[in-house]
C-alpha positions in Angstrom: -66.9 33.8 146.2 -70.1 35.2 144.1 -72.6 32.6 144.2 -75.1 34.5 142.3 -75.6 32.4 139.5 -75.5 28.8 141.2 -78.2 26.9 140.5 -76.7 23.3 141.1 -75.0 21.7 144.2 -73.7 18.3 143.6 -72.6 16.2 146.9 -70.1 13.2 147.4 -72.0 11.0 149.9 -69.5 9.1 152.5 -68.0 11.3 154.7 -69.9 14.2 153.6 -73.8 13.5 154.0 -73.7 10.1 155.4 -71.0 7.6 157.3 -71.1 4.2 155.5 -68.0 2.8 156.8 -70.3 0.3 159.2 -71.7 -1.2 155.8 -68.8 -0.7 153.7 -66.9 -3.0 156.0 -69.7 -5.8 156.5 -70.1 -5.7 152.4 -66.2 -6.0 151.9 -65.3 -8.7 154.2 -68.6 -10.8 153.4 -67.3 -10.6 149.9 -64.4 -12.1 150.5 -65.5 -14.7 152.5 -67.1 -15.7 149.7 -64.5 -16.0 147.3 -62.6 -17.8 150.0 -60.4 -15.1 151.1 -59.3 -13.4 154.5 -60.8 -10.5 156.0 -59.2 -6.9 155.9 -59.0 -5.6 159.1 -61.7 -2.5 159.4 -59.2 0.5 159.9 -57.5 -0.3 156.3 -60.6 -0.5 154.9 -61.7 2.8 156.0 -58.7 4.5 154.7 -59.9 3.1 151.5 -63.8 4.7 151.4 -64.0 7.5 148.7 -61.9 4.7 146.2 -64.0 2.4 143.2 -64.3 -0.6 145.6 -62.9 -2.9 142.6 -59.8 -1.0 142.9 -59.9 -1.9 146.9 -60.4 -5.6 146.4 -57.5 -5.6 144.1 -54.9 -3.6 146.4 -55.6 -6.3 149.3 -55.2 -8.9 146.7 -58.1 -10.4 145.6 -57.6 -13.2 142.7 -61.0 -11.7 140.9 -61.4 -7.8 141.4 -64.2 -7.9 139.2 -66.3 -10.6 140.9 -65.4 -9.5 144.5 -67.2 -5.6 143.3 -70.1 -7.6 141.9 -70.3 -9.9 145.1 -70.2 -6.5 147.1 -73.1 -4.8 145.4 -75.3 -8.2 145.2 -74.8 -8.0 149.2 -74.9 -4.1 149.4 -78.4 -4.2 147.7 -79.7 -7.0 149.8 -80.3 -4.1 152.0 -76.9 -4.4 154.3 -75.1 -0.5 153.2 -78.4 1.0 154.1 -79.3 -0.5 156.6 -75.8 0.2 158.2 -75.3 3.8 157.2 -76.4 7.1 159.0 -76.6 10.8 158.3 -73.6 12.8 159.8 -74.5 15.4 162.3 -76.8 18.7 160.6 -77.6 16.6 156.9 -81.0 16.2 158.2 -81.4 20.3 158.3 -79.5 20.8 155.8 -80.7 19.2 152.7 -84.1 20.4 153.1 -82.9 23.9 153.9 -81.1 24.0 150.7 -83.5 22.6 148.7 -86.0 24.7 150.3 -83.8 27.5 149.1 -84.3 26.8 145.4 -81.1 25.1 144.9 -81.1 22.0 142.4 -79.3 18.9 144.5 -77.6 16.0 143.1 -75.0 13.1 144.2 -72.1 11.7 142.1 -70.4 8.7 144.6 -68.3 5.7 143.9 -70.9 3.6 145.1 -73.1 2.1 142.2 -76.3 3.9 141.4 -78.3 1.5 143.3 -76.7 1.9 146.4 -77.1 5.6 146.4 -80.7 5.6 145.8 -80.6 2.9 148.2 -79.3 4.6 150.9 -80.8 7.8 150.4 -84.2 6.5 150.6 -83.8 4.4 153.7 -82.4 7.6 155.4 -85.1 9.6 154.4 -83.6 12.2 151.9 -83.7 10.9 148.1 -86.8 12.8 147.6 -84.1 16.1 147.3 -82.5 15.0 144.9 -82.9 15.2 141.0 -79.7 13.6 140.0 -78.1 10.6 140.7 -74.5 9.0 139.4 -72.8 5.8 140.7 -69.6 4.8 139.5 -71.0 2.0 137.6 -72.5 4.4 135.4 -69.0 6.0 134.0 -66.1 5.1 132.0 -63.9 6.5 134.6 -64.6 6.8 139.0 -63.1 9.7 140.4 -60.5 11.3 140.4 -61.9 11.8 136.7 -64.8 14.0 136.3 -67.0 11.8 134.5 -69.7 11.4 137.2 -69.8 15.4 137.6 -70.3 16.0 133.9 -72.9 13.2 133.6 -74.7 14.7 136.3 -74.5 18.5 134.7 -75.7 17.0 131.4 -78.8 15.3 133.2 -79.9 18.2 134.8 -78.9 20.8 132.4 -76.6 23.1 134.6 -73.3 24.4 133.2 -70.2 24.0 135.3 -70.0 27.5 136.4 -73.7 27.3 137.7 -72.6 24.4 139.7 -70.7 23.9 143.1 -69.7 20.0 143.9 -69.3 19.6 148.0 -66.7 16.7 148.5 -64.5 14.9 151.6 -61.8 13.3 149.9 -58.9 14.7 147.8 -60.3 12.7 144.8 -63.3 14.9 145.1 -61.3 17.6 145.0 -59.2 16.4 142.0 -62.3 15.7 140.5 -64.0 18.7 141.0 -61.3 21.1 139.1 -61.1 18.5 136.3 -64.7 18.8 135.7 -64.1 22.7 136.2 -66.5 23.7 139.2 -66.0 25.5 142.2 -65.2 22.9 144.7 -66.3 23.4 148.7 -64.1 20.3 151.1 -65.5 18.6 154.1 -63.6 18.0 156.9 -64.0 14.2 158.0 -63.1 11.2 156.7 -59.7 9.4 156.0 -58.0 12.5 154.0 -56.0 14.8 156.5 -56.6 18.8 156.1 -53.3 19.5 154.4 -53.8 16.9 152.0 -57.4 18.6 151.1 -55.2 22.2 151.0 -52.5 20.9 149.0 -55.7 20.0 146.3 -56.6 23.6 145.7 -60.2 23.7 146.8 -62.2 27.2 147.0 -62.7 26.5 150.5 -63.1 23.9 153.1 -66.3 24.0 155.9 -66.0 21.7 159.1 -69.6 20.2 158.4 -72.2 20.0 157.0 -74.2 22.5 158.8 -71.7 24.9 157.6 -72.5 24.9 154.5 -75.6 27.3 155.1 -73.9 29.8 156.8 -71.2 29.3 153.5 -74.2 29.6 150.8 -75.5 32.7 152.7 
């Protein structure tokens, strides 16, 4: 793969710089004890990170979708998804390394804009990145390419300058739609042949692999 004229890498962020399942999880289930509904046990839940959480209160059958997301992020910026996330294993060194590089760094995530900063801040790494897009910034969450589009107009890179890093086979999906080269993390909920049967350039084990990729 010829990266010479890459300019922009644009990262997912659960299961492919950070683990939020912790405050995922605590978010969710707060939410719907609120509305006065039952909790979802924590390994169904986890199958459903990488998704629009709206879309996750409705599948476990929430009466109000809509209110159960805005419950979530009201409790998510009250400081619970940061203070309940952590970097996975070589983000620390990484990050910096490719920034240090000359690389422009963004994020597009399902999680709202807020919670992105949010969390990046508290963990020590927003200060990398230029770009930011939360899913409540887009007509359409991922699998559409929406968020990876908004981010390329913001910072001003075309999609064959760009290379989006991703866990999940929505990233994937998201990735060809939006028509950049797309690298998959192993991790998270998605098994390898589903990430294969997506079609991405190429798949790295973590994070930490990524430099040895870019080389």
């Amino acid at each position: 793969m010829n990266f010479a004229n890459l300019k922009l890498l644009i990262f997912d962020l659960d299961y492919t710089l950070i683990d939020s399942s912790k405050g995922i999880i605590y978010c969710f289930n707060r939410a719907r004890k609120e509305m006065g509904e039952p909790e979802v046990e924590p390994a169904k839940l986890i199958q459903r990170i990488g998704h629009p959480i709206e879309e996750t209160f409705r599948l476990f059958g929430s009466q109000d979708p809509g209110q159960g997301r805005v419950i979530f992020r009201r409790i998510a910026a009250e400081g619970a998804m940061a203070e309940k996330s952590f970097l996975l294993p070589g983000v620390a060194e990484t990050i910096p390394e490719l920034f240090r590089r000359g690389f422009r760094l963004a994020v597009a995530s399902t999680k709202s804009r807020r919670e992105i900063i949010a969390v990046l801040e508290h963990l020590g790494l927003a200060r990398y990145f230029e770009a930011f897009c939360g899913s409540d910034e887009v007509a359409h969450a991922k699998p559409a390419p929406d968020s990876l589009f908004r981010v390329m107009e913001a910072t001003g890179v075309k999609p064959e300058q760009t290379l989006y890093f991703g866990d999940h086979v929505v990233d994937i999906q998201a990735g060809r739609a939006a028509g950049v080269r797309v690298i998959a993390l192993a991790g998270g909920p998605c098994s390898r042949a589903d990430r294969i049967a997506a079609n991405p350039d190429a798949i790295v084990n973590n994070p930490r692999e990524i430099l040895e990729f870019l080389n």
